[in-house]
C-alpha positions in Angstrom: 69.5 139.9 13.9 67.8 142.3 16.0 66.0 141.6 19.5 63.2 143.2 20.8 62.4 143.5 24.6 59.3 143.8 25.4 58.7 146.6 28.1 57.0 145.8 31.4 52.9 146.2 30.8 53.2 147.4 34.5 56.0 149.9 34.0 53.6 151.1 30.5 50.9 151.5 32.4 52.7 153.6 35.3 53.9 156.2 32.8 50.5 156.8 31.5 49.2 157.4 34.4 51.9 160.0 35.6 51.6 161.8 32.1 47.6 162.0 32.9 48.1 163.2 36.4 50.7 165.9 35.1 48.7 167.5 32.8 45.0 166.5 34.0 45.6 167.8 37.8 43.1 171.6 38.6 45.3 174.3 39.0 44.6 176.2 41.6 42.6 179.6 40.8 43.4 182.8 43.0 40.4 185.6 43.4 42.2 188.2 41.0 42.5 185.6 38.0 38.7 184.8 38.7 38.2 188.5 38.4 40.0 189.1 35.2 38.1 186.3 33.3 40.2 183.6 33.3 38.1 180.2 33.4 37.5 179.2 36.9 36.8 175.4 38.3 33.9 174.9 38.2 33.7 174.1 41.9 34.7 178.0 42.5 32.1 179.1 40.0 29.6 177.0 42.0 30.8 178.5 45.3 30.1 182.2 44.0 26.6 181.4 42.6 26.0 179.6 45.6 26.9 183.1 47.7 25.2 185.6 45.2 22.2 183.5 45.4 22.1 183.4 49.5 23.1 187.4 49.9 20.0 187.7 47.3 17.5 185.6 49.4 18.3 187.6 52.3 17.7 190.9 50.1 13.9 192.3 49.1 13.6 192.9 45.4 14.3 196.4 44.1 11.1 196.9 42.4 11.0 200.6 39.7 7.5 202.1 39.2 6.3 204.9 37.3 4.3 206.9 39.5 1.5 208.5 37.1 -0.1 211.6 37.4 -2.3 211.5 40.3 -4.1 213.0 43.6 -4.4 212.8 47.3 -7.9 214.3 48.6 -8.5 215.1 52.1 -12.2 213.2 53.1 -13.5 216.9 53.4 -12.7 217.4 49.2 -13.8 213.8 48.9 -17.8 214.9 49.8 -17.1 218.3 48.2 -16.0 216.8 44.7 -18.3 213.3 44.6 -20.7 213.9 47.6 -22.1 214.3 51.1 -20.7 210.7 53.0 -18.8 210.0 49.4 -15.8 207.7 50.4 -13.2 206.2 47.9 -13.9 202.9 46.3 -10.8 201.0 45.7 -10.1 199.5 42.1 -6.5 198.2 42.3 -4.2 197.4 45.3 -0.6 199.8 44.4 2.7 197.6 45.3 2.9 199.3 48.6 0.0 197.3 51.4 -2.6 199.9 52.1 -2.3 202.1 49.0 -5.0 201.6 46.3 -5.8 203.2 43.2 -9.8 204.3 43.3 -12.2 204.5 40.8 -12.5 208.0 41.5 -11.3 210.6 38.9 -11.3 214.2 38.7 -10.2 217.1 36.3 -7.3 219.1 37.6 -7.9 222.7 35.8 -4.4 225.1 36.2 -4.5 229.0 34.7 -6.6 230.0 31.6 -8.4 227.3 31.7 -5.9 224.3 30.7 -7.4 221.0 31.9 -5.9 217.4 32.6 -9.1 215.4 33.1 -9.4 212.0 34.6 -6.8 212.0 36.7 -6.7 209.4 39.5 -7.7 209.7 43.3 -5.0 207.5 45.4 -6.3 206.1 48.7 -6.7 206.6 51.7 -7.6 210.0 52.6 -4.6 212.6 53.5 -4.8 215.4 56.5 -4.1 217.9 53.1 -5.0 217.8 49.4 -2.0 217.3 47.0 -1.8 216.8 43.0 1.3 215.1 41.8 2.2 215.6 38.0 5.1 215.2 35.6 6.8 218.2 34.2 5.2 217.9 30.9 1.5 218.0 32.6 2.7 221.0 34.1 3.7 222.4 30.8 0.3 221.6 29.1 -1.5 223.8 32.4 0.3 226.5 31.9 2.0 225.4 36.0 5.7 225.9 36.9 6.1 223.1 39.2 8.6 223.3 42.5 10.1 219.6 42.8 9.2 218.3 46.1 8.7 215.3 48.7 5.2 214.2 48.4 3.3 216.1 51.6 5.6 219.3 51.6 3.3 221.6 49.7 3.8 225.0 51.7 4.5 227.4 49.1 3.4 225.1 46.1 0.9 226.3 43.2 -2.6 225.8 43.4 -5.3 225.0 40.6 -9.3 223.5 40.4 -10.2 220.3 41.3 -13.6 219.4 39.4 -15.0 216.1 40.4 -19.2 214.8 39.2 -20.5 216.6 42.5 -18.6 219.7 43.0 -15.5 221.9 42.3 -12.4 222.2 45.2 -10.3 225.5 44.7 -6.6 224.4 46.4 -4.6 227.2 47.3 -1.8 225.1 47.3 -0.9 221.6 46.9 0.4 221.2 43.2 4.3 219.9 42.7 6.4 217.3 40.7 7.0 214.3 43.0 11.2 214.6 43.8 11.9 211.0 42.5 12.5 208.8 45.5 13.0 205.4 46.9 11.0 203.5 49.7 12.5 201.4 51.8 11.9 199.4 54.9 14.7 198.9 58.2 16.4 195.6 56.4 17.0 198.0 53.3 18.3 200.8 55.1 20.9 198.6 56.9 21.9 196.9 53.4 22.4 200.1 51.5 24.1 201.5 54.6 21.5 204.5 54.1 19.1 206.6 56.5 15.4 208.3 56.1 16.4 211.5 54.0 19.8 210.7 52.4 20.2 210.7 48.6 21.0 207.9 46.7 21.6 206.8 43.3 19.4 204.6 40.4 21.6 202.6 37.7 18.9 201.6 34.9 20.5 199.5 31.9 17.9 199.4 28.9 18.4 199.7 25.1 19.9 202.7 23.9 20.1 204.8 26.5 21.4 203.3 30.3 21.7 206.1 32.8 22.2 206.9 36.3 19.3 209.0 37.7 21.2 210.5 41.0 19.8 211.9 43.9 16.4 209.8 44.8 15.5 210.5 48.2 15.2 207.9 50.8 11.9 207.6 52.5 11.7 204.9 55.5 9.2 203.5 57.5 8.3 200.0 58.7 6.4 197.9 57.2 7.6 199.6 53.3 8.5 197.6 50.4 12.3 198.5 48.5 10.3 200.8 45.8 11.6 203.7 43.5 9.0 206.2 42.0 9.4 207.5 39.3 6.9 210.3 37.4 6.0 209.7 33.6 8.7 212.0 32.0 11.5 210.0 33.8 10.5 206.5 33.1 10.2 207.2 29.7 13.5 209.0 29.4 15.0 206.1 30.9 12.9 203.5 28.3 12.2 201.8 31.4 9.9 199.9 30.2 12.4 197.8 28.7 15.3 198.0 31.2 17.5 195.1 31.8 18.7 195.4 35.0 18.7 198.2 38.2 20.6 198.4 41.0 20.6 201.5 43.5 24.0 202.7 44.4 25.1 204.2 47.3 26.1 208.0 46.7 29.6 208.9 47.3 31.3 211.9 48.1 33.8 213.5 45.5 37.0 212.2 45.4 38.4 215.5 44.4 38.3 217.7 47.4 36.4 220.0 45.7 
């Protein structure tokens, strides 16, 4: 005959538990195992969204526009090309305050006779005349275009401004916008950057991410974070449907080169 003791329900239940504790307790997670992809608690993942999100609050939004062919007049060409006391009417408010697109047009001629017409008058008024264009636009006039920063036109090409009232000859004045970046003091500080410096645009989209290097940094209070870029480049870049962009600080070679 066999006999059976019955264990202690107390002394059951105390094994259990320790089994659960043993394989139940969080492990603790160190910063490189987070960073190879290992699963994380999800208290740590919480803590990192938690700091992404507050360093992004405290960041203005990178904002990428293509800057379309366009012109700057000087008031003095304004009343030349649409009138005596002509001013420019604004239509659309750009992303920087105090910029507008105006209804105002006018046809920018180049040699033997090439035209672009239509192309839009920017407000306000500029001490000198300027016509910004993509490469291509300079192809179809028949206009070899230096790439600079928008107001340095010494030098540049000229062409024929026709507007409804008149026609402005500018000796000068015609280039292909260097692409470029606006930013405001807060912005300079986060990308550890100055007015002038060179830095580079990451733009993920289908097909065909790329990094466009070298956009220059123009500063000034009161400036939205902004990158222009001209027609040719944004379509290179199928910006239209890009993903994500980041700006990234340019380094020097690593090389010693």
């Amino acid at each position: 005959m066999t006999t059976t003791t019955m264990p202690n329900p107390a002394d059951v239940e105390r094994v259990v538990r320790d089994v659960l504790t043993r394989h139940l307790r969080p492990k603790p997670v160190s910063s490189e195992a987070a960073a190879g992809g290992i699963p994380v608690l999800r208290s740590v993942v919480e803590q990192a969204v938690a700091a992404t999100a507050t360093s992004a609050a405290k960041r203005n939004p990178l904002v990428v526009n293509i800057s379309a062919r366009h012109v700057h007049l000087t008031q003095e060409h304004v009343e030349m090309l649409f009138g005596p006391g002509a001013k420019l009417t604004p239509e659309k408010d750009l992303y920087q305050d105090g910029y507008f697109a105006a209804k105002e047009t006018v046809a920018v001629v180049g040699p033997r006779r090439r035209m672009l017409p239509n192309v839009r008058v920017l407000g306000p008024c500029r001490p000198d005349s300027q016509v910004e264009l993509a490469f291509t636009d300079g192809i179809s006039l028949g206009i070899d275009l230096p790439v600079r920063i928008s107001g340095d036109v010494k030098g540049t090409p000229g062409c024929v401004l026709m507007g409804p009232h008149g026609v402005v000859e500018l000796k000068q004045g015609v280039i292909r916008a260097m692409r470029h970046v606006h930013m405001g003091p807060e912005d300079l500080e986060y990308y550890g950057v100055k007015d002038g410096d060179h830095i580079h645009l990451r733009i993920e989209s289908p097909g065909c991410t790329t990094v466009l290097e070298d956009l220059a940094v123009r500063a000034g209070k009161g400036i939205k974070l902004e990158v222009h870029l001209d027609t040719d480049e944004g379509n290179a870049v199928n910006l239209e449907k890009a993903t994500q962009v980041e700006l990234v600080k340019a380094e020097p070679c690593k090389c010693g080169h």
